[in-house]
C-alpha positions, 0 to 999 in steps of 0.5 A: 701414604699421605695426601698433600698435594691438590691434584693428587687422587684421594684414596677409597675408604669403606667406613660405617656412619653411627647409624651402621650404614656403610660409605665409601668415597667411590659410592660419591664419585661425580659429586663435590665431597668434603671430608671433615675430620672431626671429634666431639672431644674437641674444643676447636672442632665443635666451635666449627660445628655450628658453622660446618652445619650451615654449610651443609644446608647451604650446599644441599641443593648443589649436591655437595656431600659432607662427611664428618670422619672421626678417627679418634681411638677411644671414641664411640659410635654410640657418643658420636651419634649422642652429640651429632643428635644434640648439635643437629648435625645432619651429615654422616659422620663416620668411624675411622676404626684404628684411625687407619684413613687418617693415617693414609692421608695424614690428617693430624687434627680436628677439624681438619678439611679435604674438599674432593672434586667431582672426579676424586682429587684433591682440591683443598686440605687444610683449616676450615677458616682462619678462627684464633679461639675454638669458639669464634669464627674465622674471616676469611671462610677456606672451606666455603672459598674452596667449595665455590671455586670447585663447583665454578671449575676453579682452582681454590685460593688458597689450596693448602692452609695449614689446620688447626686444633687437637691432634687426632688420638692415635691407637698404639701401633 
């Protein structure tokens, strides 16, 4: 099943972050979620790192959560939580074991974003802004567009931007 349409209800997941506390998308209902699918393995993801973190800061007092996702088959818990430490990232980043949510909602890269209303649904998904190169960063800000016009009660403009960056490293099915 693949996610793509804004509007369309985002399915439940139960994943454990590197700290083996478990997380659900239900356990957030009510709140603005952002989902950010991630891998310290990958250039065009940890150039997004850096401005992903601020934005965490900035949104705090609103109540927006981030979650980082990383469904990268290979990847441990143990370097997720080396980097995420080096970096200063302070959201959760959870293990998609077997990538399985991933493949449910079709996330094919890293970074790749889905901004969730308060109710569930889908509001954007896609690039987290419009970089040409891993470690510059973008002009025009589709992750915080999308975030702002949430929280307003809007429509994000522009709801879909095609991601960029490494494609997700699958298990063998």
């Amino acid at each position: 099943m693949y996610i793509r349409d804004r509007g369309a209800e985002m399915p439940n997941f139960t994943m454990k972050d590197v700290n083996d506390k478990e997380h659900t998308l239900e356990k957030y209902r009510g709140k603005v979620v952002v989902l950010d699918f991630c891998s310290h393995e990958c250039p065009w993801s940890r150039g997004a790192d850096p401005h992903l973190a601020a934005l965490v800061k900035e949104y705090a007092e609103k109540g927006v959560v981030f979650l980082g996702i990383d469904s990268h088959h290979q990847t441990t818990t143990d370097e997720i939580k080396k980097y995420a430490e080096e970096k200063g990232l302070t959201h959760p980043i959870l293990k998609d074991v077997n990538n399985e949510y991933a493949d449910e909602v079709g996330a094919k890269v890293t970074p790749e974003i889905f901004v969730i209303d308060k109710e569930g649904k889908l509001r954007y998904h896609g690039a987290f802004d419009n970089r040409s190169k891993p470690e510059k960063r973008g002009s025009e800000f589709y992750t915080k567009m999308a975030i702002d016009a949430v929280l307003a009660g809007q429509d994000p403009e522009p709801q879909q931007v095609k991601a960029w960056g490494c494609t997700i490293k699958r298990v063998s099915k």
